[in-house]
N, C-alpha and C positions, 0 to 999 in steps of 0.2 A: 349653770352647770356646763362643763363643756364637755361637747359631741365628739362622736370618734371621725380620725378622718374617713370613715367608709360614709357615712352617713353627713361629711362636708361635701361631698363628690355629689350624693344625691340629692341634697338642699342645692348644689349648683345646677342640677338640669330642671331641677322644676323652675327654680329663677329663670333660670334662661327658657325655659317652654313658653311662660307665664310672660316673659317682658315682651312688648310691641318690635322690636326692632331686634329679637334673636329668635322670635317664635317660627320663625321661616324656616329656621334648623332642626325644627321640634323633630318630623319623622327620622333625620340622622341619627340624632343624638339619642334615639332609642334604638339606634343597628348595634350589633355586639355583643360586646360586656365593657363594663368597666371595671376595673381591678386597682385598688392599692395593695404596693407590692412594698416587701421590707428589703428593696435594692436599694443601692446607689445610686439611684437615676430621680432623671428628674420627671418626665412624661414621657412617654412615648405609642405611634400607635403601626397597626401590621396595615394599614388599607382600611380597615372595619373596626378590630376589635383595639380598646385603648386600657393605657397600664398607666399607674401613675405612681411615683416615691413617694414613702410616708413619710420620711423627714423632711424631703423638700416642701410636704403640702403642708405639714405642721407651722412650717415657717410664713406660711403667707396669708394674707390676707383675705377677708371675702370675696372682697372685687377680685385680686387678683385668682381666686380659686375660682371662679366663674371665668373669669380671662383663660385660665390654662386648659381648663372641658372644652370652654369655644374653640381656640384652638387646635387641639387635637381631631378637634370633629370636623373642623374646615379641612383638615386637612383630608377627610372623606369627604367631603362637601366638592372637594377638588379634584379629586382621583388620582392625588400626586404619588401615590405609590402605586397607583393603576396602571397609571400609564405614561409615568416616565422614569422606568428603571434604566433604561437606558443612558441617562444624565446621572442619576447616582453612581452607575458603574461606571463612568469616566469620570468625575469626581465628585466625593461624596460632601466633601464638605461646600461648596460649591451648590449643590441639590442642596442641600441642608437649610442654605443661609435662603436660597430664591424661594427654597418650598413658605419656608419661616418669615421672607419679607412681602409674601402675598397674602398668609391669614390674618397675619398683625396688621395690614394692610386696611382690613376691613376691621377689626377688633377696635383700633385707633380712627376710625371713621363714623365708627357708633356714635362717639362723642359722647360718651358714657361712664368720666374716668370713676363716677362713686358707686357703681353698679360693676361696671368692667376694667379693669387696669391692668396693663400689662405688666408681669414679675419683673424684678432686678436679671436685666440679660436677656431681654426682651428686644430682637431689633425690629429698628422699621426706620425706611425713610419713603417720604413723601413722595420722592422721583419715580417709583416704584407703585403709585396709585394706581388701581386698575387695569394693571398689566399681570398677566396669566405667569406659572412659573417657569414656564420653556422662555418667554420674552425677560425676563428678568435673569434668569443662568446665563444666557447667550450674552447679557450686556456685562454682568460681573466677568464672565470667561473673558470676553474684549478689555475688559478694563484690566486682568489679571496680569495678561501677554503686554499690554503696552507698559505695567509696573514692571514686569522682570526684563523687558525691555530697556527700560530705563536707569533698571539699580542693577546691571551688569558686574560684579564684581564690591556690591555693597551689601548690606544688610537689606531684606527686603521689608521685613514687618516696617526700618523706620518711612519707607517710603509707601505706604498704604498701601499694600497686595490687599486687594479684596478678602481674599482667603487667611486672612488675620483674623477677619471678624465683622468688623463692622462697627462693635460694639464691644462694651467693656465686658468681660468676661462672657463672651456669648457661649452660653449653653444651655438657653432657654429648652431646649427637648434635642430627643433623636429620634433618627426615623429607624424601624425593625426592617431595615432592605432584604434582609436574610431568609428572614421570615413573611414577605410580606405575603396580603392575602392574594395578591395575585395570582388566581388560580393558570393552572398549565395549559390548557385546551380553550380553544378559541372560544367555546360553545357554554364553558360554565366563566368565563370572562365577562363574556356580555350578558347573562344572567345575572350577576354582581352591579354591573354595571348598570342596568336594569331596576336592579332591588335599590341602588341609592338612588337612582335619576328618580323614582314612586316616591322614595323616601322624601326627596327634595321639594316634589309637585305637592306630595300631603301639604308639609309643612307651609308652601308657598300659597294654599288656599285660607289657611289659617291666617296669616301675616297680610292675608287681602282680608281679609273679615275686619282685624284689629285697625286696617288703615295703616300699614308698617310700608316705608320704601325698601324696595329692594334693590341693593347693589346692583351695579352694573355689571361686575364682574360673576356675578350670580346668575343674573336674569338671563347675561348668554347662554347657560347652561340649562338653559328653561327654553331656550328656544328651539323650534321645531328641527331637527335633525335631518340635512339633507349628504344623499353620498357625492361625493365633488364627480366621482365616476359619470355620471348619468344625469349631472350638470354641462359637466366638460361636452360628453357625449351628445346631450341634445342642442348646444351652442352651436357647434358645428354644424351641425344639421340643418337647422336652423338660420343660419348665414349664410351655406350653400346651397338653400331649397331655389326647387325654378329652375336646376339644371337638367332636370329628367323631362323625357321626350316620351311620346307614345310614337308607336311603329309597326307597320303592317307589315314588316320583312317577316315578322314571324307572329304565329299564334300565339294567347295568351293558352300554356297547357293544361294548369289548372281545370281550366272551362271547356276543355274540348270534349271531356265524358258527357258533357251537357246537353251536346252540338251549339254549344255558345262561342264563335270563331270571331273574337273579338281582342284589340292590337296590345302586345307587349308595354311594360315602361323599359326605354334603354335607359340606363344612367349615363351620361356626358361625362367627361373628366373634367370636374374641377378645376378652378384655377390653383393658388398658391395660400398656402395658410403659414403665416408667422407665429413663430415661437419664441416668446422674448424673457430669457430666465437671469433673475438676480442673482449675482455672484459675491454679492455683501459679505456674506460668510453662515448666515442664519439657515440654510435651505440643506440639511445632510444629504450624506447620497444615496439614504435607501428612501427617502423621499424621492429624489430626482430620477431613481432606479423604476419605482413605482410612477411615477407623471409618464415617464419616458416607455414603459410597458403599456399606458394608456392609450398615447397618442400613435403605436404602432397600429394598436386593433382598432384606431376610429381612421387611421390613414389604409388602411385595409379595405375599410368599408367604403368610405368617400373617394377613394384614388385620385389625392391631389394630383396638380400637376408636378408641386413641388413642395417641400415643406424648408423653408428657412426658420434655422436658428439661430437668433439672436444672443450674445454672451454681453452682460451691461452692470455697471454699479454707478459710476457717475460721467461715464460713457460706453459706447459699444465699441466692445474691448475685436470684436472680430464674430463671424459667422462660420455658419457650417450649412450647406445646402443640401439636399436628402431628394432623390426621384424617382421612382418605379417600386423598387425595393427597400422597405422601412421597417424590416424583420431584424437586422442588425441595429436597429438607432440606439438602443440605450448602451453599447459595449462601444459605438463609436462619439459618443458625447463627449467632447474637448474642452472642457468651461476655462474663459479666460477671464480676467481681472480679479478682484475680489478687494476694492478699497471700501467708498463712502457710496453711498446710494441718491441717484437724481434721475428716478424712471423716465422723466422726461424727454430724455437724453435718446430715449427709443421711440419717441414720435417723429424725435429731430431727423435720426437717424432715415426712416423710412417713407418723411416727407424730401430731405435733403437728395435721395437718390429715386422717388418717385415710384417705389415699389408700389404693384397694385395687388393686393392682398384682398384674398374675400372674408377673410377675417384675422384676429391677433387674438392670442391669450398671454395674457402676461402675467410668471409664477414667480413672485413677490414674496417676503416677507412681510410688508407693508408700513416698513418704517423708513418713509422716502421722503420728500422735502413736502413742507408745510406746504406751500402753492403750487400742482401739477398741471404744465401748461400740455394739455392733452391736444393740439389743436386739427387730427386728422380724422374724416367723416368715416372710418371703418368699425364693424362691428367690433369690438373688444369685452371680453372676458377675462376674467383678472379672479387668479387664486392666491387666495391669500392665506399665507401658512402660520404667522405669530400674531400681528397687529389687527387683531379682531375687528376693533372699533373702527378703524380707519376707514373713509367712503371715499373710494376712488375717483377721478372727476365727471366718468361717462362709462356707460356699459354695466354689464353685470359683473356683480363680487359671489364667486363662492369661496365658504371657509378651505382650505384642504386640511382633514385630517387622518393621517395616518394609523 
């Protein structure tokens, strides 16, 4: 006898609760509703809540109606409607394809095609394994500019614009940008955001019972949350400690209700702290807006001597030097180059002219040459804004996210 599709939809999440290597999704895929709707569409979901076409589901198969829930619900599993409307609103089809090539990503990594299979209009390519959907929009966007770069006065689909597709008829889902659950207020965002990371962790204790691996590009999302702010913040510190003096020119005041007349800390003025920022093209500027409103109030606090900025992609394209006053730095930021990326290029730099630096941070995207010849004995801290995985050669990595 055959089932309605409302009740194909709910034979797909108990499969998927039930198998070892999708049960990690369990707590997700019970956030919402899910809804078959009599549109024209094929799935779609707002952040949370997920809708799916009845003729489209009529038409397919098991695996692939397990394929199409998995999917929609990675795409909560990811927060790509959380937290990158930003990238929809500059192009949506663009978001669409990165959101669509990082679930299918893991969908086709099950290695599950009689359980799981992706629909007719499904893309996915391999180059795109393990990489988040901000690092996969930014390569399509690179790859789209150097197409219409190239077909000047030609037809663009026949010279592969990204933005064609990918894939033969791709229309595997859309995303509700319109609608999405994105709430308005900072304060019910990350409540949301909150309710699926729980969601996430249920499910991930479950998928550890079963003996299930968990993706890579998952298990980041399982890792402990630090703010880059109060990374940055205690790096600093940290590399310039040892400059403070005690001093008997004056009383500590605190202790003098006490009658305890015991000696001040002076602070010393620091030396020079480098700032070495990629101009690849990956790093926006309310990122760079936000780094640079950082490093005013830690330079406030520390009173380098100087703060040098470094501007680099597969050299140091030119500098900008900052001294006393670092209350204007982010309206005066100059960034220069923006070709290929070879950080290295900013050791050379700073060993070549013998700067003595009591520390460097370097704000990366992290997609820089396979072999980084790091070879200068200075503390280094290194934010890394897309290439998660990537381990620097020396120093600490925090993620930054915005």
């Amino acid at each position: 006898m055959r089932i309605s599709t409302e009740d194909r939809v709910r034979k797909a999440h108990i499969a998927l609760m039930r198998h070892p290597k999708t049960a990690l999704f369990s707590g997700v895929l019970m956030l919402g509703t899910s809804e078959v709707v009599d549109k024209p569409i094929t799935a779609y979901t707002d952040g949370v809540n997920k809708k799916y076409g009845r003729a489209f589901l009529d038409a397919l198969k098991d695996a692939e109606v397990n394929a199409l829930v998995l999917h929609e619900n990675l795409h909560v599993v990811f927060r790509h409607l959380l937290h990158n409307v930003d990238l929809f609103k500059e192009n949506q089809k663009l978001a669409n394809m990165a959101a669509d090539y990082v679930v299918n990503d893991v969908i086709v990594s099950l290695d599950e095609r009689q359980f799981c299979s992706l629909p007719k209009g499904g893309i996915y390519d391999e180059q795109y394994h393990n990489m988040n959907m901000r690092e996969v929009f930014y390569k399509l966007r690179n790859e789209q500019k150097q197409c219409q770069g190239q077909s000047q006065g030609q037809n663009q689909g026949q010279n592969g614009d990204p933005s064609d597709g990918g894939s033969e008829n791709y229309s595997f889902d859309e995303h509700d940008v319109d609608g999405a659950a994105s709430p308005g207020t900072k304060e019910e965002q990350e409540a949301l955001d909150a309710k699926i990371d729980r969601a996430l962790r249920e499910g991930a204790l479950l998928a550890g019972r079963l003996g299930a691996e968990v993706p890579r590009s998952v298990s980041e999302l399982l890792e402990p949350k630090v703010r880059w702010q109060d990374e940055l913040k205690e790096f600093v510190s940290s590399a310039t400690r040892g400059k403070d003096e005690m001093t008997w020119r004056k009383f500590n005041r605190r202790l003098l209700p006490n009658d305890l007349y015991l000696p001040t800390v002076e602070n010393e003025t620091i030396g020079e702290i480098v700032v070495a920022i990629d101009t690849s093209g990956s790093i926006s500027g309310e990122q760079l807006s936000k780094f640079a409103t950082e490093m005013v109030s830690i330079c406030d606090t520390c009173s380098p001597e100087a703060l040098r900025v470094l501007w680099w992609d597969t050299m140091v394209h030119g500098e900008q030097m900052f001294r006393d006053d670092y209350s204007g730095l982010a309206h005066m930021l100059k960034p220069m180059g923006g070709g290929g990326t070879r950080v290295g290029c900013v050791a050379d730099y700073l060993r070549d002219r013998k700067v003595k630096a009591e520390c460097v941070v370097v704000f990366t995207d992290g997609h820089v040459e396979s072999e980084v010849k790091w070879d200068i004995n200075v503390p280094t801290l290194w934010l890394v804004t897309h290439n998660k995985g990537w381990t620097p050669p020396s120093g600490r990595k925090v993620i930054f996210e915005s």
